[in-house]
C-alpha positions in Angstrom: 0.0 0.0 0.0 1.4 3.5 -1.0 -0.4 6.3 0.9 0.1 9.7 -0.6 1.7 11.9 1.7 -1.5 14.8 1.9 -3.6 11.7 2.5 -1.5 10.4 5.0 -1.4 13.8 7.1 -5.4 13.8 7.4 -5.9 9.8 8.2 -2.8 11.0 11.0 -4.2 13.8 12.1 -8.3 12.9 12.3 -10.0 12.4 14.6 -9.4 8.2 15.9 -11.8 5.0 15.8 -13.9 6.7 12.7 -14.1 2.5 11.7 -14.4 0.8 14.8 -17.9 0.4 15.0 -17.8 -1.5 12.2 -16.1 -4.4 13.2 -18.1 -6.8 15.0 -16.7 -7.4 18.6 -14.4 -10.3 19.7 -14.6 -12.2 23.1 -12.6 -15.2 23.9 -13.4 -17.8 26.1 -12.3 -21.5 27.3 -13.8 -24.5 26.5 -16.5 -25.1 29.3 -16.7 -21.7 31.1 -19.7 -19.8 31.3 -19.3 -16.6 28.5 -21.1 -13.6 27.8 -20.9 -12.1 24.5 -22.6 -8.6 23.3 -25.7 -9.4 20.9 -26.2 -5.7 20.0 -27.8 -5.6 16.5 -27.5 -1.9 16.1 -30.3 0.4 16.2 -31.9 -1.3 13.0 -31.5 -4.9 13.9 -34.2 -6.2 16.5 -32.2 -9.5 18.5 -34.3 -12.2 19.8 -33.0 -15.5 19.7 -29.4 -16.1 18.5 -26.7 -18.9 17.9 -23.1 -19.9 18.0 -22.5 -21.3 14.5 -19.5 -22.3 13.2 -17.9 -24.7 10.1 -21.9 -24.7 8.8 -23.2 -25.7 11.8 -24.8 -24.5 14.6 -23.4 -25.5 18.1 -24.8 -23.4 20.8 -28.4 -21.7 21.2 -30.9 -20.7 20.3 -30.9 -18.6 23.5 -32.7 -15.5 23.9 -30.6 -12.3 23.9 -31.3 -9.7 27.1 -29.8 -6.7 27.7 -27.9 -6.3 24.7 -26.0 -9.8 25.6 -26.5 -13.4 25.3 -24.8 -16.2 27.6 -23.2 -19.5 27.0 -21.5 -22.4 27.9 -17.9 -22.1 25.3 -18.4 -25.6 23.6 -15.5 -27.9 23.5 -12.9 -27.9 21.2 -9.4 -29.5 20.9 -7.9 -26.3 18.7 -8.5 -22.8 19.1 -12.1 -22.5 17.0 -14.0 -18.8 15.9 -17.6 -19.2 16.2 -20.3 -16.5 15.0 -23.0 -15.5 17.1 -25.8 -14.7 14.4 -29.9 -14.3 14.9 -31.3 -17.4 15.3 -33.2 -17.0 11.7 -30.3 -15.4 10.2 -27.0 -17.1 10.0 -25.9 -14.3 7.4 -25.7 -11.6 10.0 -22.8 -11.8 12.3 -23.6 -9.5 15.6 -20.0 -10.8 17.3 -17.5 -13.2 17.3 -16.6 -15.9 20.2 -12.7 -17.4 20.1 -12.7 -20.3 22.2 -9.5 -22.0 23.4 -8.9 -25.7 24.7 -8.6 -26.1 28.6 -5.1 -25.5 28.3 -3.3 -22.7 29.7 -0.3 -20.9 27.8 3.2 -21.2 29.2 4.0 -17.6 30.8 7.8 -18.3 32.4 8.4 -14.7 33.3 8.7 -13.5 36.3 7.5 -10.4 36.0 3.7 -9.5 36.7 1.2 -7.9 34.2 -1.4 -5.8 35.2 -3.6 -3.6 32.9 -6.0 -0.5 33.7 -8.5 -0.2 31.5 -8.0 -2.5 28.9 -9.8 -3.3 25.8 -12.6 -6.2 26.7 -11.4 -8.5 24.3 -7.8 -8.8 26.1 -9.1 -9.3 29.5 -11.2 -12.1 28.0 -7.9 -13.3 25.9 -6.3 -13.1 29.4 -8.8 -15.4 30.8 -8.8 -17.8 27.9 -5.4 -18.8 27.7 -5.0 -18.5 31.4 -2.2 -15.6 31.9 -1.7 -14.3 35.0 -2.9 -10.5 35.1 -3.6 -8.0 38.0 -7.1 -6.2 36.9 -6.7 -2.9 38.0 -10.6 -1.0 38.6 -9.2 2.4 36.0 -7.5 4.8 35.6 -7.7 6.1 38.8 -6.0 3.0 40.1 -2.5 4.3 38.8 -2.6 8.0 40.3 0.1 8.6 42.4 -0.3 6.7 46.1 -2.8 4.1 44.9 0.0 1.7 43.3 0.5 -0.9 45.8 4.3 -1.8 46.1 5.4 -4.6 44.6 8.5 -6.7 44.7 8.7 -7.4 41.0 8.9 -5.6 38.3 5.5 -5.6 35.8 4.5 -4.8 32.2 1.5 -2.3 32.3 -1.1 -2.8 29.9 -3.3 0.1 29.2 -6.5 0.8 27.0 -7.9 3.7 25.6 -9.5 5.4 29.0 -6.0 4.6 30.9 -3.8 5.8 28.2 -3.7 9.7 28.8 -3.1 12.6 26.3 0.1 11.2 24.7 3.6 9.4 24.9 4.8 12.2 27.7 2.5 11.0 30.1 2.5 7.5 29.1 6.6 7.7 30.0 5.9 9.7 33.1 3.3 6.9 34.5 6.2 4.2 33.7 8.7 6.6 35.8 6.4 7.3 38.4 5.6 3.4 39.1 8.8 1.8 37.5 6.9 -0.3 35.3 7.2 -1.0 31.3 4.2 -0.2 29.3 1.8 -1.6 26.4 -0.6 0.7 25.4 -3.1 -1.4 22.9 -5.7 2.2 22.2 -5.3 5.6 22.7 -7.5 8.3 21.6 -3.9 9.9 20.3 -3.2 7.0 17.6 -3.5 8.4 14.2 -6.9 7.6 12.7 -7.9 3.7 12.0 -6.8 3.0 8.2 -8.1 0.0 6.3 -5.9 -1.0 3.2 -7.1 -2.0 0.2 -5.7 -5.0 1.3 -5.0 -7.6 4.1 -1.7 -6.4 5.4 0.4 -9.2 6.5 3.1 -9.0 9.0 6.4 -11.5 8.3 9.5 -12.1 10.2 11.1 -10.0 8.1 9.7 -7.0 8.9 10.2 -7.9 12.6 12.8 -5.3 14.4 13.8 -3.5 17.4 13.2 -6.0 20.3 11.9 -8.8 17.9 14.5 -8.8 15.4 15.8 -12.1 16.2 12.5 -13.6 15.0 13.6 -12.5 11.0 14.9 -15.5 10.4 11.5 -17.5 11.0 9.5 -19.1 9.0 5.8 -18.7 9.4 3.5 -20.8 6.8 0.4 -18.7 7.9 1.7 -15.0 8.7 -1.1 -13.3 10.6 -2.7 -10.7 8.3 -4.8 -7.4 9.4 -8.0 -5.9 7.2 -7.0 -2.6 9.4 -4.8 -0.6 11.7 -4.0 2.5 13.4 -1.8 5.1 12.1 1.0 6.2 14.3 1.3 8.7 16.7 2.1 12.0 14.7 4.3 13.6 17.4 7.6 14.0 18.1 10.3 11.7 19.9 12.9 8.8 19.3 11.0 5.7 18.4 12.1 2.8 17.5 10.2 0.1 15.2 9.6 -3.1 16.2 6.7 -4.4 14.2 7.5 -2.6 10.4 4.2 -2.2 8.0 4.3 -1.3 4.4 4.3 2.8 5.0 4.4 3.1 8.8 5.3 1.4 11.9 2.8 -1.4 13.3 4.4 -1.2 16.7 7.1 1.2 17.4 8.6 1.8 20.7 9.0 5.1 22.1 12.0 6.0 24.0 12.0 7.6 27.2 14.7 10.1 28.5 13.4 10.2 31.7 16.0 9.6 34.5 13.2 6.9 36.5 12.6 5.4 33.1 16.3 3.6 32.8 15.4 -0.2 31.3 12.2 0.1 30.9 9.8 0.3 27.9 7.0 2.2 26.1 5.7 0.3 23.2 2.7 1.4 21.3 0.4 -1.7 19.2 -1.1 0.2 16.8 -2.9 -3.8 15.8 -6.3 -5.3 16.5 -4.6 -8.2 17.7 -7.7 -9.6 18.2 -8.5 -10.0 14.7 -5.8 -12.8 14.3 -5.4 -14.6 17.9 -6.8 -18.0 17.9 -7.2 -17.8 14.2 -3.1 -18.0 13.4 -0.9 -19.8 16.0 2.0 -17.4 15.1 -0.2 -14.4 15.9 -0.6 -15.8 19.9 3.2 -16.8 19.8 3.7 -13.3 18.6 1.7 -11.3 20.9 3.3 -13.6 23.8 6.8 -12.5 22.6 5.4 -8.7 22.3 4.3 -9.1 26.3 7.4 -10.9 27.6 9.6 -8.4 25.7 7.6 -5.3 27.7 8.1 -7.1 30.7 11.6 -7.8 30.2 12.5 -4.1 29.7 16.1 -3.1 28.6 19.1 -2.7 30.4 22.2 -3.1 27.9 21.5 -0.4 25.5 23.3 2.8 25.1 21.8 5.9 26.5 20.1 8.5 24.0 22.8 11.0 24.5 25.0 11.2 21.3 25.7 14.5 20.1 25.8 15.5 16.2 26.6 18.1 13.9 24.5 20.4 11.6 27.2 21.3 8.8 24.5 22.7 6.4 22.1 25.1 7.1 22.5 27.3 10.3 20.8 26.3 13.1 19.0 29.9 13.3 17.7 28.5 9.7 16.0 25.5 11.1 12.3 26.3 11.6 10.2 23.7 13.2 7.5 23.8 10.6 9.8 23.1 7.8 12.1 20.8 9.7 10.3 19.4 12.7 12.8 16.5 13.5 15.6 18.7 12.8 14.7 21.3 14.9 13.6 19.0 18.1 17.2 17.4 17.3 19.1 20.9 17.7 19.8 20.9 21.5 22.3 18.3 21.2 23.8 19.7 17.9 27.3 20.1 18.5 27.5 23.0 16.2 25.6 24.8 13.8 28.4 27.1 12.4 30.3 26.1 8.8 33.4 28.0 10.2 33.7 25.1 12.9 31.9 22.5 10.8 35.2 20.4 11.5 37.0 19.5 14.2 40.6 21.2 14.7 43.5 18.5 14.7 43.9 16.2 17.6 39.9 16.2 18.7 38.5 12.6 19.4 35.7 12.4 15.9 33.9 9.9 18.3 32.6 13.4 19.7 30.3 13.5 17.2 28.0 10.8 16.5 26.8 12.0 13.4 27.1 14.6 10.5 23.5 15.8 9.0 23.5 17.7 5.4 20.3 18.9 4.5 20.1 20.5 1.2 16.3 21.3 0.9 14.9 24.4 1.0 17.3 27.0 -0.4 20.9 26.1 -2.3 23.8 25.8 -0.4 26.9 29.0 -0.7 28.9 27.7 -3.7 31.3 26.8 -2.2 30.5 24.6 0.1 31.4 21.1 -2.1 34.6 22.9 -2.9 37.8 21.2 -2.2 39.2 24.0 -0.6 36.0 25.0 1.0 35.0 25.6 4.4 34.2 21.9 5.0 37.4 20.6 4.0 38.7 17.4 5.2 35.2 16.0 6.2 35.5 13.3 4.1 38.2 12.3 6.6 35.3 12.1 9.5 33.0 10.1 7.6 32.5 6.4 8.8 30.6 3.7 10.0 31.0 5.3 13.1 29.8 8.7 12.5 28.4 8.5 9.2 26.7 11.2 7.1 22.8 11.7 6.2 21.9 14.2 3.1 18.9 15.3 3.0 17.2 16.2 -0.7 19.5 16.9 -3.7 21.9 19.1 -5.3 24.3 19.2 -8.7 27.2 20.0 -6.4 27.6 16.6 -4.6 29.3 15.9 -8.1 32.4 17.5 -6.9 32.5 15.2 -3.9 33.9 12.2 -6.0 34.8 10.3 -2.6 30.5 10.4 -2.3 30.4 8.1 -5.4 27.2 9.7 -5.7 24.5 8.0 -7.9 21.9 10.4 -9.0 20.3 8.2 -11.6 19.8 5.2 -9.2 19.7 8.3 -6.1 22.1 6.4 -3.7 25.7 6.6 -2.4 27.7 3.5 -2.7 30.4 5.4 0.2 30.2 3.5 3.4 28.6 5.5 6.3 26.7 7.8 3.8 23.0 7.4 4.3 21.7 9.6 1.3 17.7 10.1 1.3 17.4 12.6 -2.2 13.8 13.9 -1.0 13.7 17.5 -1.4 10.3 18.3 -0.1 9.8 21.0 2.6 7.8 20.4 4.9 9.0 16.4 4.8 6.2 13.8 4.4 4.9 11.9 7.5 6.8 8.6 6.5 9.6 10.9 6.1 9.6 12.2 9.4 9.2 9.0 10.8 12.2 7.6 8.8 14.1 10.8 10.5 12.9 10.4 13.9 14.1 6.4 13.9 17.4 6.3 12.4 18.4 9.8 14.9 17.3 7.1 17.9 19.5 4.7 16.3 21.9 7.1 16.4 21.3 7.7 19.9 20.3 11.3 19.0 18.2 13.0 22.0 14.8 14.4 20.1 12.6 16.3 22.5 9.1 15.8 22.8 6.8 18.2 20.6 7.4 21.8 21.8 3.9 24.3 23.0 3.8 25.7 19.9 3.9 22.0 18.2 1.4 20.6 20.1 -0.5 23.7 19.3 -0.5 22.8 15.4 -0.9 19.5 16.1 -4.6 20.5 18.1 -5.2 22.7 15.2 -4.9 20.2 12.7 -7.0 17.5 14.4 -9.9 19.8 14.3 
């Protein structure tokens, strides 16, 4: 799926869940436990008596819905089995669906607890099903400061939509605050619910991040999505874990926050609960997303690398033109062509990375000049601090060590990351490109500025 970049700004930027009702809600139950799933019709559909049919033929009901519910006894089944609760007289019309497991509980080995605060209804139900262990907090209210109860593990938070704040900021502040990682499976500050023209599939080799050592895998059912949430359009290091055809399925964002050390904030932006109990790998995958919140981080390099800004000035930076750029400019090491290069004898590890950025208007002339005023940087470039140019120009031709490509727009130079794009302001996929390679180059971005979150307000409405 290719989204054009206008389209992509409104589906971010509108207002969430716009397709939600239209999916037909999920419970999932054991075999032989009592269930209650939703047998709301809509305001159109009158429900009376209603079913559980599945493979062609019915095995529960009829039973008489009341209340806008109907309640069963999960049949028996050896494999995880989807059965559709229709009208009794209508087998065409599916009001929910009912995933039943077998009476056997999933292996959970970690040690860590899992608690979630307002969840969404079908993963407390998943939790019961497969028998996980989770702590049901009673809301939101349960994780304001002084009603946490102590614990003497650590624990993966899982939050829904009501528990899940105003954004990332205060989803890394709760996981300081209570020294927990965190899931969050809905927020009202996704981007909008997008549905592809079709299924999108997710494959071990678009696992990364935390998961990348599943790539090698290989799955003979891949789970696969009719629809998804767009990410979170703000600003911050993320990191994908979960890659999708234009934007991140699951990303994690990285906190800077001294109480935050090890732990994680990972974002789903998946209705998981279109593929569990329906594709084995989906359940093994979901278990592996869990058990990697809960086992947080504690080997990874600290997001405090500093970089430098050789083209244009840093006074030249404005945040609507260059949002990543600009976030990224309080741990730019310089913004001044004069010192673009460090004087003889300084350690280049200093600098993490150089940034070119050619968009917008032309660079002096001489600036790819041998002579020029960044002379010798050709010397500094490495896999070790390597070199991103943004957009295009004719004058990388006299850089022959670039071995610059314009017809195939690529650098064959190792530690040159070339991305020829010359569009001001960037596209949403390519500020989210930006955003994740500055994390991998442990480049401190700081979270959307007043006046950001101002635009971001304004363009929601």
């Amino acid at each position: 799926m290719r989204t054009h970049p206008c389209l992509a700004a409104i589906l971010l930027f509108a207002a969430p869940g716009g397709l939600r009702a239209e999916e037909p809600p999920v419970v999932f139950a054991r075999s032989g436990c009592r269930v209650t799933v939703p047998a709301n019709g809509g305001p159109s559909a009158a429900v009376g008596q209603v079913a559980l049919v599945a493979y062609r033929r019915q095995w529960a009901g009829p039973v008489r819905a009341a209340d806008g519910a109907a309640h069963f006894v999960a049949p028996e089944v050896r494999v995880p089995t989807v059965f559709r609760l229709v009208p009794a007289q209508d087998h065409q019309t599916t009001l929910a669906e009912l995933v039943v497991y077998p009476d056997q509980p999933v292996s959970w080995e970690q040690k860590a607890l899992l608690v979630c605060a307002a969840a969404p209804d079908w993963f407390d139900t998943w939790c019961d099903a497969v028998g996980l262990p989770v702590e049901k907090l009673k809301g939101p209210k349960a994780l304001e400061p002084g009603s946490w109860p102590e614990r003497n593990r650590p624990a993966l938070l899982v939050l829904g939509r009501k528990a899940a704040g105003k954004g990332p900021a205060e989803v890394c502040s709760l996981a300081a605050r209570h020294k927990a990682s965190v899931l969050v499976l809905e927020a009202d500050w996704f981007g909008r619910t997008g549905r592809p023209s079709r299924e999108v599939a997710v494959a071990p080799k678009q696992l990364a991040g935390a998961l990348t050592d599943w790539q090698g895998q290989q799955w003979a059912l891949a789970p696969a999505f009719r629809r998804y949430s767009l990410p979170w359009p703000g600003l911050s290091n993320r990191e994908t874990w979960v890659a999708g055809p234009e934007y991140p399925l699951v990303e994690e964002i990285r906190s800077r926050k001294q109480d935050a050390e090890g732990l994680r904030v990972v974002l789903s932006y998946l209705p998981w609960q279109e593929q569990l109990g329906r594709r084995e790998v989906a359940d093994q995958l979901f278990l592996r997303l869990l058990a990697e919140g809960v086992r947080g981080t504690s080997r990874r390099r600290p997001i405090n690398g500093r970089w430098r800004l050789l083209w244009p000035a840093a006074k030249d930076v404005e945040a609507g033109e260059r949002p990543v750029l600009a976030a990224a400019l309080e741990s730019a090491k310089t913004a001044s062509l004069d010192d673009a290069v460090p004087s003889a004898g300084a350690n280049p590890g200093e600098v993490r990375a150089y940034v070119l950025d050619l968009r917008g208007k032309g660079p002096p002339p001489g600036l790819f000049e041998p002579d020029g005023v960044l002379k010798g940087i050709e010397a500094r470039i490495g896999a070790k601090a390597p070199l991103l140019i943004l957009g295009d120009d004719s004058g990388l031709d006299a850089w022959k060590w670039l071995e610059a490509d314009h017809r195939r727009r690529r650098s064959s130079r190792t530690g040159v990351v070339w991305w020829p794009d010359s569009s001001l302001p960037p596209s949403v996929g390519f500020r989210l490109r930006l955003m994740q390679l500055f994390t991998e180059w442990d480049i401190p971005l700081e979270h959307a500025s007043r006046e950001r979150n101002h635009e971001d307000r304004k363009a929601r409405s």
